[in-house]
N, C-alpha and C positions, 0 to 999 in steps of 0.2 A: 441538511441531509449529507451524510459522508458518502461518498460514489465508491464507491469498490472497485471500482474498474480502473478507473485514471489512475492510482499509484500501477499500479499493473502494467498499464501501456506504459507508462514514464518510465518505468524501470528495466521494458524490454526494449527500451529506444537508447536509454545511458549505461546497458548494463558493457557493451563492448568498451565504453569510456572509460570506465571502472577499471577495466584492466589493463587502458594502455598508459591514463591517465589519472594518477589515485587521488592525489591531490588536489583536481580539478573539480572529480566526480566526488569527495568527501564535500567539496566546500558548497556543490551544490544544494547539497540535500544537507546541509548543516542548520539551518532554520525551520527546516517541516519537523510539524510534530510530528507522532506519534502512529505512522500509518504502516508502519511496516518497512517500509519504502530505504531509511535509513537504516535499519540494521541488514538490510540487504544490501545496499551497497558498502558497509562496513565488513561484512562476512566475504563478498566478493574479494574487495582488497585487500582483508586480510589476508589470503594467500599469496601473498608477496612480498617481495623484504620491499622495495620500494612503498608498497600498501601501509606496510605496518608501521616505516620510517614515519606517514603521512598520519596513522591514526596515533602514535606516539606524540605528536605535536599537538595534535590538537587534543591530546589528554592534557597536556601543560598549560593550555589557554584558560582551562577552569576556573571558576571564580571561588566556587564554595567545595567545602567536605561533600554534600552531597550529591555534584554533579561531579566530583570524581569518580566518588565510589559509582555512580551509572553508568559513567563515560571505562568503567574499569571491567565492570562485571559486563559490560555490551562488549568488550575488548576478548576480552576472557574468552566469552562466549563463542565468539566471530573467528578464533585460532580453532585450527587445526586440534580431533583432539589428544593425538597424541605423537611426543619426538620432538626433542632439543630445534629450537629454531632460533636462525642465526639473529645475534645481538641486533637490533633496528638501530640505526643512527640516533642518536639523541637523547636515548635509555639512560644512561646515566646521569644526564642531565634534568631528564623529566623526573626521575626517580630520587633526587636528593632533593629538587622541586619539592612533591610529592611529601615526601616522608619527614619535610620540614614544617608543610602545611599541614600537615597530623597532624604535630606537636600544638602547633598553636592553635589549633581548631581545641582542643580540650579533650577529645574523646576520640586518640591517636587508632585504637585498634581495628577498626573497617577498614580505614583508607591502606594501613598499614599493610594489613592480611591481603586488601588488593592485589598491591603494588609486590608484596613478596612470592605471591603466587605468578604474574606476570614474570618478575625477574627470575622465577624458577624455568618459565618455556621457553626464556630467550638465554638460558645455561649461565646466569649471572651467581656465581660462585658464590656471593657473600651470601645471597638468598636462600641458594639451596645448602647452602651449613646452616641454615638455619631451619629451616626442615631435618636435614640429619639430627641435628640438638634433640629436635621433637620428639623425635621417632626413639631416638636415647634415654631419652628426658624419665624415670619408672614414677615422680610423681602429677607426670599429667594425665589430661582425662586419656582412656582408651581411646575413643573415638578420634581425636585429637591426634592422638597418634598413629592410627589407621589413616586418616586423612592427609598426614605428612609422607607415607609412604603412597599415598597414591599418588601425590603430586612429586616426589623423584620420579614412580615409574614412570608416569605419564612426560617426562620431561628427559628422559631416561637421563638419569643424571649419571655422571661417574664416579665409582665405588658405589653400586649402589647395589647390589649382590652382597657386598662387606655392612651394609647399614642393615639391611635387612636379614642377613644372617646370624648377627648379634642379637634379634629379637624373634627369631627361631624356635627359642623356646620359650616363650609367653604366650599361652594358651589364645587369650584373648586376640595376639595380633599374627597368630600362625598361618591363619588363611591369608592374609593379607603380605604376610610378608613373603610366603612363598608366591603367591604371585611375582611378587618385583623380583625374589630369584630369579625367576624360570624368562623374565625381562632381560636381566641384566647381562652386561656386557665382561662382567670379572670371572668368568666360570673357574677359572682353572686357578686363580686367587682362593677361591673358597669349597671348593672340592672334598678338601679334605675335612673342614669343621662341616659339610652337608654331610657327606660319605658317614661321619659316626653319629651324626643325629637321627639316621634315618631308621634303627631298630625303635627309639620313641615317637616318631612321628605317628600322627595318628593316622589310619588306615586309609583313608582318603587323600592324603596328600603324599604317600609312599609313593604312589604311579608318576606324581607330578614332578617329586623328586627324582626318580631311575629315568624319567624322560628326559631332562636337563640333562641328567649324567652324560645320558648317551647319546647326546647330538654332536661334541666334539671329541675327537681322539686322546684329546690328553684328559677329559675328565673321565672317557670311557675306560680306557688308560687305569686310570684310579680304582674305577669304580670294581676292575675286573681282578687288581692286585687284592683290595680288602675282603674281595670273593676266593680267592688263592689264599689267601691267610687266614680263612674260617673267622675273620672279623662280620660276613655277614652270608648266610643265605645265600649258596648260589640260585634257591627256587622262587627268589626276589624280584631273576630279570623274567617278563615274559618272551614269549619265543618271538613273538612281532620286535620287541627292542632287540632281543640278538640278532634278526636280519639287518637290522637298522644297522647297526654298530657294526657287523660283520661288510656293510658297502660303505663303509667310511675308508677302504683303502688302505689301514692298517695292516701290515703285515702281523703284527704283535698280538692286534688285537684276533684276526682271523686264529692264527693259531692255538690263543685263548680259550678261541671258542669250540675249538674241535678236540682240546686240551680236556676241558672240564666239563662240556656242554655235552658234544660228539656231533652226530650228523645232522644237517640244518636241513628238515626237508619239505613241504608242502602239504599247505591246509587245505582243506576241503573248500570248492569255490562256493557252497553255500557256509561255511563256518559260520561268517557273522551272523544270518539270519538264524540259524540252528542256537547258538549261543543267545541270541536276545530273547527266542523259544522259551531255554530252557530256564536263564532269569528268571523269564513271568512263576514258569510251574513251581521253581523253588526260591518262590517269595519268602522273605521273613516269616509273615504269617505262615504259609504252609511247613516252612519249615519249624515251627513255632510248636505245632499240630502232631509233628511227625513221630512214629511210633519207635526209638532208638532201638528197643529190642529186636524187634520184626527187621529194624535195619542190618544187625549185625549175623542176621540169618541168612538176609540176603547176602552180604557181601560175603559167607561163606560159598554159597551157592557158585556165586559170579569173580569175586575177585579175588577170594582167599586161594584159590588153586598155582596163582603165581606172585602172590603179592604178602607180605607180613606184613601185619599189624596187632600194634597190643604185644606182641609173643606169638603172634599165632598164621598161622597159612604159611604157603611156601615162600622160598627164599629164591626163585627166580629172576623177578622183575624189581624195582625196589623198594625197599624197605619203605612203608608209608609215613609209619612214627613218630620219623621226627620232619616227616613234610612240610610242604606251607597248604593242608590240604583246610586249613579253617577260611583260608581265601577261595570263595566260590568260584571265582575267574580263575584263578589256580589248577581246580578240579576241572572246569568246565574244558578250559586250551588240552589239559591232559585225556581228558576222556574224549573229547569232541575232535580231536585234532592227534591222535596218536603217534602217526606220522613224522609229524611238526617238527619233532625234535627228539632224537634217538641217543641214547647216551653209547657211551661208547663199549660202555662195557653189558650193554645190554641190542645190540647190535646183532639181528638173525643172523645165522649161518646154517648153511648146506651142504652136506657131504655127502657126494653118490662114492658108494662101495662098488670095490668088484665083485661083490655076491649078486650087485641091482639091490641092493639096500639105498633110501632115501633117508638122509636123517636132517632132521630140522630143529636147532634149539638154540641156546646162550652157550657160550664156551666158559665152560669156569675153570678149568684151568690147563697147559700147554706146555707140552716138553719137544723135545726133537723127536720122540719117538713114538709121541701118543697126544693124545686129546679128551678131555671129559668132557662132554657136551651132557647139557641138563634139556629136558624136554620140557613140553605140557605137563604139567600137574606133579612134575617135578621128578620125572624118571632121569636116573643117569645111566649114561653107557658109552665106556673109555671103547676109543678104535685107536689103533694102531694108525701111525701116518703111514706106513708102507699100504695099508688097505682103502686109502682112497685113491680114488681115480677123478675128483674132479671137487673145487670145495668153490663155495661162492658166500660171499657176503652179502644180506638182503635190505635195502633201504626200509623194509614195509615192518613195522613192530609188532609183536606178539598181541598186540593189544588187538582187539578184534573191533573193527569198523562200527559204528552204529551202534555202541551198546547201551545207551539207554533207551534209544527206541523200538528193542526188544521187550522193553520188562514194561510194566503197568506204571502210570505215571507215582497211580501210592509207594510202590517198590522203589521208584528213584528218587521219590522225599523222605523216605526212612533210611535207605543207603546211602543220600550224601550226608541227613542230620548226625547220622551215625558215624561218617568219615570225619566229620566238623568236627565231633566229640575230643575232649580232651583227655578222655578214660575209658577204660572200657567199663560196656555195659553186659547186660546176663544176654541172654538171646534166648528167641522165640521163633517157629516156625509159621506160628499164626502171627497176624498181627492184633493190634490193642482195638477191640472189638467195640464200637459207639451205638448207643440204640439211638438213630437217624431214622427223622421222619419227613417225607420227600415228598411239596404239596404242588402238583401242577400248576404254573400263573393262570394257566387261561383256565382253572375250576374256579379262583377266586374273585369275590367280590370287587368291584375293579369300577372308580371311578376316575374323569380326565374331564381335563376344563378347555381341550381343546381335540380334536381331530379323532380318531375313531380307535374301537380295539376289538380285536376278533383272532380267532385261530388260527395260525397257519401251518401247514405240513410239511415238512423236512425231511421229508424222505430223500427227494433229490438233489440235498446238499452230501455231500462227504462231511460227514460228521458225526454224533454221537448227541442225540436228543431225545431225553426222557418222553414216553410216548411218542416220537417221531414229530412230536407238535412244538410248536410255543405260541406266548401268547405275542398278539404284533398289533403293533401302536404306529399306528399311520397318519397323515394330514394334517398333525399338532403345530404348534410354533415355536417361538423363542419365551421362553417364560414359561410354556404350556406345562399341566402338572398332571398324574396319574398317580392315582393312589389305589392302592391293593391291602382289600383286608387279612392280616393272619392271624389263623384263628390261634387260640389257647388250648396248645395241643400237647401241652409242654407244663408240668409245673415248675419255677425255683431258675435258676439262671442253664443259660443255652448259650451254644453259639449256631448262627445264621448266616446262610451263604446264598447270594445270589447270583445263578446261573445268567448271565445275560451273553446273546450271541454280536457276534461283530460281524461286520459287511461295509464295505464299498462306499455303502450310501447312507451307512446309521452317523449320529449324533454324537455330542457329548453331551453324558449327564450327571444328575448331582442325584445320589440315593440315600436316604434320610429316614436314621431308624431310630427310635427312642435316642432321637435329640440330638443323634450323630451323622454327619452327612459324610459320604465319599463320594469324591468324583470319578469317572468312569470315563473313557474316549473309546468310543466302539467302534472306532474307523478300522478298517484292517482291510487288505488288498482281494482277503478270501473270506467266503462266509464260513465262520468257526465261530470256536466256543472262545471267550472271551477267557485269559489268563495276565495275571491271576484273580482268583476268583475274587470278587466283591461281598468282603466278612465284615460279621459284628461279632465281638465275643462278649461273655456275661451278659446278655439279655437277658434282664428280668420278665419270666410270666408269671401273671399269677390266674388262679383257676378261675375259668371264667370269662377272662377277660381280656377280647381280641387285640392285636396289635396293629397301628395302618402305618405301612411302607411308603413313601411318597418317593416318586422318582419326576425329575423338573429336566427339562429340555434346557439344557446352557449354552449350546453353542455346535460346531464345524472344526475337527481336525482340517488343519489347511489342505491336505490331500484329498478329504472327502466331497463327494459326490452330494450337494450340496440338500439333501433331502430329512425333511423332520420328522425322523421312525425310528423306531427300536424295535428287538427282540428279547424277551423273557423267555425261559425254561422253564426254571423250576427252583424254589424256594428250599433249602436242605435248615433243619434246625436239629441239632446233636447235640447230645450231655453224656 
């Protein structure tokens, strides 16, 4: 019988030994099998160069191929896992060992691939040119060479920004190699071959890129000259990276930013929350959903008054056209955050008259003698500078506070699809009209293979609950499952939405409909409606014939209130 306990004590009695004494406490435990016991004190001393000197030696004592490669991949393991660590005494000695003993073993490439991965964390140069080669190499496998790039970064090699930025543009090793960018230590080396990749980079790794940029001066530097020379998008940085870059103490770069950018001012202290909001409501899917025509009414309504696009609205605020408004995060920092960043030529001004005139607008253009100031919805009216008595410049932008939480959330999935848009579209005053049929959970058929379900009333939440009701699934478990029949109310294909509410103390779970599961986390700080909604598109019905919705209990957001319940609304099916 193996005791579980005695390696345990043993190892809380040698474990101080371990680290004053590596080579004592290796030699100790170098005959016990298999209990744990030895890679614990191999991982203990592998934090230390004297440790590593000690587990170096006793890699050279092997007898066979196969008690290297264990005594290799235990080594491996037992290091830190990431950052050049200094050569161990003996390395090169163990290592020409080693890679002699390959050869004549027959079947050189485990011990080898070891031994080269070792010499890559102890910064053994021959090694790691050999991982560069890999990483080089366009007839090896990908993976292969994903795998040589992660062992430079992990090892942070030098030039390793220059290895990975050669393969920048190969699809398959992009992810991977902008990592070891955004690693490396050469920024200002390659700057300039990132700087022009970064119009084809693909959309997810553009942020990752303008972050790198903008951590140090000289690649910020850069980054801000190829924005001056219309090489790229000044609407590339966001306003969080121009703060960034504006406390790097540059003088060059601050006046850049007041140059091109204009006033750098403050986000709303809810932003983030408000913005993670708005994500959920204009999900892919909803935006997917959304009625482009009915959007382009709206944004007459709301943003045409100072803003062109297509040709069209006023020419106060700017030009949207050739924005980066297809970047949701793009629109959201501008709309949600107005403030944030004030260009300079869109900068309020106020001029008190001596008649007791107030005037408030954009200055569009300025003599010694006069002023044209542009209003709201695009009134002009030149004053004489002899007729003011008092002019002030306003941090606060024309843009008004809070404006999507004015309109209806359909209003602001058709008014960003429609800003997304790469053309314009016709416009409608109504929107695109769905015959939606909307079935209470708690009227339906409703079986559970655990804990209970019944109605409950919501009137006293702050929220928006078809019938003031849902249906509420309480005392179930993990595994536990609820299935809900719907009926065939519908013929030919539908799309289906399930309303479910979130709370404090709900679940996550898995909803599963003609064969398609989505998973759902209903944890949320407040009780609300769950965003975004939980859709199936093309569901087939045919007449007749019900369909059962199965929702499975999987698990606890780590925040959540550790209780096994959910809430249902309501069932929406549209064609």
């Amino acid at each position: 019988v193996v005791d579980k306990n005695l390696p345990l004590l043993t190892w809380y009695a040698i474990e101080p030994l371990a680290g004053d004494d590596a080579g004592r406490a290796l030699a100790m435990v170098a005959e016990i099998p298999n209990s744990g016991l030895r890679e614990k004190v191999q991982r203990r001393t592998a934090g230390s160069d004297e440790g590593r000197a000690s587990l170096i030696a006793l890699l050279a004592k092997n007898k066979d191929p196969k008690q290297w490669i264990e005594h290799s991949d235990r080594l491996l393991a037992a290091l830190p896992p990431i950052g050049r660590l200094p050569m161990p005494t003996g390395w090169e000695s163990t290592r020409n060992i080693g890679m002699k003993f390959a050869q004549q073993s027959g079947d050189a490439a485990p011990l080898s691939d070891r031994l080269r991965r070792l010499g890559a964390r102890f910064g053994d140069e021959s090694m790691l040119d050999h991982f560069r080669q890999s990483v080089a190499n366009v007839d090896a496998p990908t993976q292969s060479r994903i795998d040589a790039l992660e062992i430079l970064k992990a090892s942070k090699a030098q030039r390793l920004g220059e290895t990975a930025i050669a393969v920048l543009d190969v699809p398959p090793l992009q992810r991977a190699a902008m990592e070891a960018i955004v690693q490396s230590a050469d920024a200002a080396a390659i700057a300039p071959q990132l700087i022009a990749a970064l119009p084809t980079l693909p959309s997810d790794l553009q942020p990752d890129a303008i972050n790198f940029l903008a951590t140090r001066a000289a690649t910020a530097n850069a980054l801000i000259a190829a924005i001056r020379d219309k090489s790229l998008d000044q609407s590339i940085v966001p306003v969080a990276l121009l703060r960034q870059m504006n406390a790097l103490g540059d003088d060059a770069i601050s006046t850049a930013i007041a140059e091109l950018w204009g006033n750098l001012g403050n986000a709303p202290q809810n932003f983030e929350k408000q913005k993670t909001f708005w994500q959920g409501v204009l999900s892919p899917a909803n935006l997917a959903d959304a009625d482009t025509a009915h959007g382009h009414f709206v944004y007459t309504q709301v943003c045409g008054n100072c803003h062109p696009l297509f040709g069209e609205g006023q020419a106060i605020g700017p030009d949207l056209t050739g924005s980066n408004r297809a970047d949701l995060n793009y629109l959201l920092e501008n709309v949600l955050a107005p403030n944030a960043l004030i260009g300079n030529a869109y900068q309020m001004h106020s001029l008190l008259l001596a008649d007791g005139r107030l005037l408030t607008g954009l200055i569009k253009s300025e003599t010694e003698t006069s002023i044209k100031l542009v209003m709201t919805a695009g009134t002009e009216v030149t004053v004489d500078t002899d007729e003011i008595e008092e002019r002030k410049r306003s941090d606060q932008s024309m843009m008004p506070m809070e404006l999507f939480d004015k309109l209806p959330h359909a209003d602001v999935i058709d008014l960003v699809a429609y800003l997304q848009g790469a053309r314009q579209t016709p416009i409608s005053p109504t929107r695109r009209q769905m015959s939606v049929t909307r079935l209470e959970a708690e009227s339906l058929a409703a079986q559970t293979s655990a804990g209970r379900i019944q109605p409950q009333g919501m009137k006293g939440f702050a929220g928006e609950w078809s019938g003031d009701s849902q249906l509420w699934w309480t005392g179930a478990e993990s595994g536990a499952t609820l299935t809900l029949t719907i009926p065939a109310v519908v013929t030919g294909k539908a799309n289906v939405r399930l309303r479910l509410t979130t709370a404090p103390d709900y679940a996550m779970v898995k909803a599963t409909l003609a064969n398609t599961a989505i998973d759902a986390d209903l944890y949320d700080t407040s009780v609300s409606q769950l965003e975004p909604v939980v859709q199936w598109k093309d569901v087939e019905f045919k007449a007749g014939l019900p369909l059962e919705l199965s929702l499975e209990m999987v698990g606890h957001n780590v925040e959540a209130i550790k209780n096994w319940m959910i809430g249902i609304d309501t069932i929406e099916i549209s064609q």
